[in-house]
C-alpha positions, 0 to 999 in steps of 0.5 A: 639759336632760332633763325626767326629773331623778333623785331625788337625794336620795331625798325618800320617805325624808324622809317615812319619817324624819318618820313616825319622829319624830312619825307614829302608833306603829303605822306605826314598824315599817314606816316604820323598816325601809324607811328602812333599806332606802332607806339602804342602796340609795342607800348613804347614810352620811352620812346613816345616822349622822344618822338614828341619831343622831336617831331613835333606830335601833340602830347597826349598825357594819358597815353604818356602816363599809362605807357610809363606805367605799363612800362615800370611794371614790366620791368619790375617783374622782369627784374624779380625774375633776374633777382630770383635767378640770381639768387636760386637757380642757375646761369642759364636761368640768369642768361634768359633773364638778362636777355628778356630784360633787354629784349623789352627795353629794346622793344620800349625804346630805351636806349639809356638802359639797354646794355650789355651783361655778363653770360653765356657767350652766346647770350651776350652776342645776342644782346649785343645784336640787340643794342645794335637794332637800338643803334639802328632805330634811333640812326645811332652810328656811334652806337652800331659801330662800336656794337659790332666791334664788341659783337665781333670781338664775341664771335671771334671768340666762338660764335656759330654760323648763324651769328656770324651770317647775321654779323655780316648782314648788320655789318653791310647795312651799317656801312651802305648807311655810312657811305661805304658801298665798297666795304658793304658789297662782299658782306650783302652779296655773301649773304643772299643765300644766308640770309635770316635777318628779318628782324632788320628787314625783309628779303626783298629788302636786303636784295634791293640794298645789295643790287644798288650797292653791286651797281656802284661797286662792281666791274661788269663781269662781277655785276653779270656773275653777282647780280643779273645771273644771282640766282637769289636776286633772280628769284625775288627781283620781279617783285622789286618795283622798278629794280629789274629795270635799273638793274637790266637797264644798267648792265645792258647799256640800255642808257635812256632807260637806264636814267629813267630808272636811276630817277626812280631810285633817286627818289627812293633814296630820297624816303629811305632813312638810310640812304637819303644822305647819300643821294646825290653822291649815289646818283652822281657816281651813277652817272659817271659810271654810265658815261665812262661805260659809253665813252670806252667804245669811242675815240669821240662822237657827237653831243647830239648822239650821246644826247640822244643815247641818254634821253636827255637834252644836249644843253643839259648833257653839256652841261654835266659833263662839263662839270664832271670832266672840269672836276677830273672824274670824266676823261673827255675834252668837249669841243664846242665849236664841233659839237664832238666829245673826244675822249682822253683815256689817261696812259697809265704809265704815265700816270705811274711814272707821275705818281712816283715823283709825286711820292719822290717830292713829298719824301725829300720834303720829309728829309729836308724838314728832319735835316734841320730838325737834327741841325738845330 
């Protein structure tokens, strides 16, 4: 298997198609005609009439019909090709041509037609990789999760090294796209040495993804071992606008610095068709994450300090904590009157012991409810 896959389905126009739907109204304009553009270099017609249909492009009638027919005739030689395989030569033949009739339905947009088949089993996890894109290019979770069961499924029953790297790096992504930063972050940091996946994305990319992934994920010594010291994210990380900063920033309890680049990364989350969903949670567990790491160090210190440590206003540093204490994700009381935040690390016996009759209640409850269950 080659380690180059094409980009089939082109996945820069999913990010075109999100900047149309939700981006700022100043990067439409540009967004718009390179969509248009990548369409009609791909010849996607299904997939023209959904980006019509949904943001709102004028319909121009003679590109529609021209890309159908362009289309159809494709796909009619692709399939005498399959039909002549079929009927004349042998499974191989039959493979690269299920795999060749799928690769350009995928290529057009077509969703509805682009399925599965029977074939090698290399063959068949390519094809599914393949479905999975789809997935990816129209934000189908539905259609991704269930492709990568089927993938893995395949590969569990003989894929190769290169299949199984890629798995995890679709896999990962998948799950950042979904919310889930802690099952995606062994999958994208195992992959920085292996990873082929530029059908999906660059390089550049993928390290970006897992570097805010580790951020929000990993405990310090793993954040220094997995991340600053990597020597994959070191050697790309320069080129990364603003990632060196957040990422240094970070680890280095360069607080104020730190901020200001967490309001960088939460306006790219705001233009990223995968994580835009997930910008405030990102950004609020970012915040606690910061504020714990200082409190740590202090049995208390003054707002004005901490204030003055995050480069921010005092009013508005009360305010987020406020929130984040009153809601249990900060252990600190504020005292007002003083000005002093006082941290309040929680004893983690206690914490045990109170758990523990927790569970006790719930259990007797259960046992209670069956008694008179049996009673009756």
């Amino acid at each position: 298997m080659s380690d180059a896959i094409p980009k089939i389905p082109n996945l820069d126009l999913t990010h075109l198609h999100f900047l149309l739907a939700h981006g700022p109204a100043e990067l439409k304009d540009n967004a718009r005609t390179k969509l248009v553009a990548g369409i009609k270099a791909d010849s996607m017609g299904p997939y023209y009439e959904i980006a019509v249909a949904e943001l709102g492009i004028p319909k121009d009638a003679a590109l529609a019909n021209a890309l159908r027919a362009e289309n159809e005739a494709e796909l009619k030689k692709l399939q005498d090709k399959l039909e002549d395989a079929e009927q004349n030569l042998g499974e191989t033949d039959i493979s690269d041509a299920l795999i060749a009739k799928a690769q350009y339905l995928a290529k057009i947009g077509d969703k509805v037609r682009c399925t599965g088949k029977d074939g090698p089993l290399g063959h068949r996890i390519d094809i599914y990789f393949a479905i999975v894109r789809i997935g990816f290019f129209f934000r189908d979770n539905e259609t991704i999760s269930k492709n990568i069961d089927k993938v893995k499924g395949l590969i569990e029953e003989g894929g190769d090294w290169d299949r199984r790297n890629r798995l995890k790096v679709y896999e990962g992504i998948y799950l950042i796209s979904v919310r889930d930063f802690k099952g995606a972050v062994g999958m994208l940091l195992d992959s920085l040495a292996t990873f082929t996946s530029t059908e999906l994305m660059d390089y550049k990319a993928f390290v970006r993804y897992a570097s805010l992934t580790a951020a929000i994920t990993l405990q310090r010594p793993e954040f220094k071992a997995k991340v600053v010291h990597a020597p994959e994210i070191l050697e790309v990380i320069h080129d990364i606008p603003h990632l060196e900063d957040y990422v240094n920033s970070f680890y280095e309890c360069k607080y104020a610095q730190f901020f200001r680049s967490l309001a960088i990364v939460e306006q790219s989350f705001k233009q990223d068709h995968l994580l835009n969903a997930h910008y405030n949670y990102y950004v609020r567990e970012m915040r606690i994450r910061v504020y714990a790491q200082l409190l740590e160090s202090y049995r208390s210190l003054t707002i004005e300090s901490m204030a003055t440590s995050f480069g921010v206003t005092e009013g508005w540093l009360d305010g987020d904590l406020s929130q984040l204490i009153s809601s249990g994700r900060i252990n600190a009381v504020i005292d007002k009157v003083g000005g002093i935040i006082e941290t309040n690390r929680p004893d983690a016996k206690n914490a045990q012991y109170q758990a523990t009759i927790k569970q006790g209640d719930l259990l007797l409850t259960r046992v209670q409810k069956l008694s008179r269950v049996i009673n009756v």
